[in-house]
N, C-alpha and C positions, 0 to 999 in steps of 0.2 A: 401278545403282540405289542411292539414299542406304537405307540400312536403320535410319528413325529410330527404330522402335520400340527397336530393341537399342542403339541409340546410348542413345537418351533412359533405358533400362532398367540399360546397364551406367553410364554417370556416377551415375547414381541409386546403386548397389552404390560406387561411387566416395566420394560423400559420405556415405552409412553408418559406410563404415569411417574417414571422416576424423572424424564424430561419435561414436564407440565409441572413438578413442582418445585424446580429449580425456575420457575419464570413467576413465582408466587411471593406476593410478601406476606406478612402478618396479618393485615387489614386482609389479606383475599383468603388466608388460611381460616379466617373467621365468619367469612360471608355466609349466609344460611344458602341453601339449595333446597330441590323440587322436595326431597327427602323432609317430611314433618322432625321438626326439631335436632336437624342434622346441617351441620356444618361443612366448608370444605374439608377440611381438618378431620371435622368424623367419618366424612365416607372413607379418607384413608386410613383412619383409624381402624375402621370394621373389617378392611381390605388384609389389616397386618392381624389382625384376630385371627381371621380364616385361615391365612397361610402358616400361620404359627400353629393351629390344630395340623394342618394338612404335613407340618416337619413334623408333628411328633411333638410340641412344643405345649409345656403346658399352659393353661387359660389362667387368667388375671381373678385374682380371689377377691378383687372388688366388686360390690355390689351397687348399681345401681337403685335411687331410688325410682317407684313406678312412676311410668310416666302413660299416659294417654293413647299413644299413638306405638306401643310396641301391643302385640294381637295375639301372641303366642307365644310357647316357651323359645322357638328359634330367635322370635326378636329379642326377647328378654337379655338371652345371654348373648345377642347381638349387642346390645344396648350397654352391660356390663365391661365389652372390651370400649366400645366409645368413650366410653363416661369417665374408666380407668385413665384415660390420655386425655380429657377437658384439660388440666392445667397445664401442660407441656405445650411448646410453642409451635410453631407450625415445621419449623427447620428440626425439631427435636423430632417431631412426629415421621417427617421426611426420610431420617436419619435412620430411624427406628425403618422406616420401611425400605432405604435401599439393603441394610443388613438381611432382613429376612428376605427380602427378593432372590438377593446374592445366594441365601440356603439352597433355596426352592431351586435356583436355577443349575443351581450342582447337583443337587440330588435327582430332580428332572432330567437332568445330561447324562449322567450316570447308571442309572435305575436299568434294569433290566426288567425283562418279562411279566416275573414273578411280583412286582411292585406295579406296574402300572394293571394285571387280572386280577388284581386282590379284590375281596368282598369290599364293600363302601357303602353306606346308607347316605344316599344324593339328597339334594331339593324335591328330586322327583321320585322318590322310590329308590329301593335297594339296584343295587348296581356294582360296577367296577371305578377302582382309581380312575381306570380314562375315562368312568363314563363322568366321573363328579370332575375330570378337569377339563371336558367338551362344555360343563356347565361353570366353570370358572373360566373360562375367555369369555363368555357372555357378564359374567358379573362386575368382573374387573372394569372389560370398556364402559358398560352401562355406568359406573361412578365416575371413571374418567369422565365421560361426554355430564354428567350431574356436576361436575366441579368446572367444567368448561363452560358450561351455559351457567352458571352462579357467578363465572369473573368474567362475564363476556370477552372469552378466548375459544372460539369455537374452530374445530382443527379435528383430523385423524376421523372423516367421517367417509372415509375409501379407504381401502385397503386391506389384508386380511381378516384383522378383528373386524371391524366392521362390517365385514363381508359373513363370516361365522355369525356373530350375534344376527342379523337381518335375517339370515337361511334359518337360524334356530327360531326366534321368532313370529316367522312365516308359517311353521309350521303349525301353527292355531288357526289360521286365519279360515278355515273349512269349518272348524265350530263356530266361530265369527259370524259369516256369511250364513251358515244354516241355523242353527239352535238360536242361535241368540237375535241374531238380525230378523231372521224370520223370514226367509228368501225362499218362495213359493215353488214347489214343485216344477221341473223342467228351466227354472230362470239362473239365470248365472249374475258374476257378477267380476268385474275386471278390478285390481287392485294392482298399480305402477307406481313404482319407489324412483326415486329421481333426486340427482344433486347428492352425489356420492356413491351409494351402490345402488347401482342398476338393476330395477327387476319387474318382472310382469309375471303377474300368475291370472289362471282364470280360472274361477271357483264355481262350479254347478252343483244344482239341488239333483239327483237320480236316484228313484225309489227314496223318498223322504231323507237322503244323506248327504251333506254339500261332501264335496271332492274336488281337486286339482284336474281339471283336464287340460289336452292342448289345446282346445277349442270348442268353444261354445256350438252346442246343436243349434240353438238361436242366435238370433242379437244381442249380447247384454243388456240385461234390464238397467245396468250401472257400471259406469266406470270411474273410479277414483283415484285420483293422483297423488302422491304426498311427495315432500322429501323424503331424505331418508333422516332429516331430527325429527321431525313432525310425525313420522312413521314411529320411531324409537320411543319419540316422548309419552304416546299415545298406548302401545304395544306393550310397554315397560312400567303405564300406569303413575306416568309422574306428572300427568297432565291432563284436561279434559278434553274434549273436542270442539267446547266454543272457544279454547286456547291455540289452537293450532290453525292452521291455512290449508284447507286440502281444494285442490278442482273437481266438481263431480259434473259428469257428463251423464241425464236417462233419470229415473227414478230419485230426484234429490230424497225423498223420505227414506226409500231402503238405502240409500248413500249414508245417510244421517243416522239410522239404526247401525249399521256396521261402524259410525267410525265412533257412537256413542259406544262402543260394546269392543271397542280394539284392546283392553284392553288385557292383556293372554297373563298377569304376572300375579293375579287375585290367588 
């Protein structure tokens, strides 16, 4: 099956960031971001990596030397396409990526059936093309909003992408609240996204398992409020929680455990 929504949602994420880097100079292509040892310039960097794997495009025979902050072999050869494009300027980098966008978005427009059920080994486990490009609309925005909050140009935080990545990301927040926060048997816990996408969920512990319900059997033990960057930032692991601004209403200490523990990208 074509999966136009995600088609139509990730070229959208596509041309974002082809629009955010025509507003870029030199100096903002080179700013550091939330990313350890990552530039504006290399999160698009690593963005034209992927999508050049994902045409069929062969990878940069440049090697990286190691550095500290790449954890595994994905970073590794994550680090290899960055490193390959340090000396190209921010406009060449740009260039380099509205060309491979342009692929992506023919072949994505194009593709029938058979291309987007193929086998695909994801971020998360083996899968399908649609399932590894429902996890590329998540990837893409998350470096766009990393390059926008590095040139304080903050923008594009409603709207489909960001509506996709918030919904995929939510969907931790039951290990969150239960495992990790440590949210007591029978207690819930309310968690409202605000200031671009919109959302409420209510998280209960039942039979030792957090879980989404409509409604809490009790009162919330805790209600927390974030935006939706502070939600991202935190969610996405670019940030810590005495970095962000959240309202907690009931329990500040289990408020405090869930939003020390937001982070779903480990």
């Amino acid at each position: 099956m074509i999966p136009t929504d995600t088609v139509d949602t990730l070229i959208a994420c596509f041309e974002a960031l082809s629009a955010l880097g025509t507003e870029l100079s030199e100096d903002d292509w080179d700013t550091p971001t939330d990313l350890p040892g990552w530039s504006v310039k290399d999160n698009l960097s690593h963005l034209i990596g992927i999508e050049r794997m994902m045409q069929g495009l062969p990878g940069t025979t440049h090697r990286a030397a190691p550095v500290a902050y790449t954890k595994n072999p994905i970073g590794e050869a994550n680090e290899h396409e960055v490193d390959s494009r340090r000396g190209l300027s921010g406009a060449d980098v740009l260039a380099e990526w509205n060309d491979i966008s342009a692929q992506r978005i023919a072949t994505l427009r194009s593709a029938g059936d058979d291309y987007f059920d193929a086998p695909a080994m994801t971020p998360t486990g083996p899968g399908t093309v649609a399932d590894f490009l429902h996890i590329r609309v998540l990837d893409c925005w998350l470096h766009e909003q990393d390059m926008r909050r590095a040139v304080h140009r903050p923008g594009h935080l409603s709207g489909r992408c960001a509506q996709h990545t918030v919904d995929r990301l939510m969907r931790t927040i039951p290990i969150v609240v239960g495992k990790r926060a440590g949210t007591p048997e029978g207690g819930a816990v309310v968690v409202r996204i605000t200031d671009g996408v919109e959302r409420t969920v209510v998280c209960e512990v039942i039979a030792g398992r957090a879980t989404f319900v409509d409604q809490p059997s009790s009162a919330p033990l805790a209600t927390i409020t974030l935006s939706t960057d502070a939600f991202v930032v935190l969610a996405a692991g670019r940030r810590t929680a005495d970095a962000v601004t959240a309202t907690v209403e009931g329990d500040q200490e289990l408020a405090q455990r869930v939003l020390s523990n937001f982070n779903m990208m480990i």
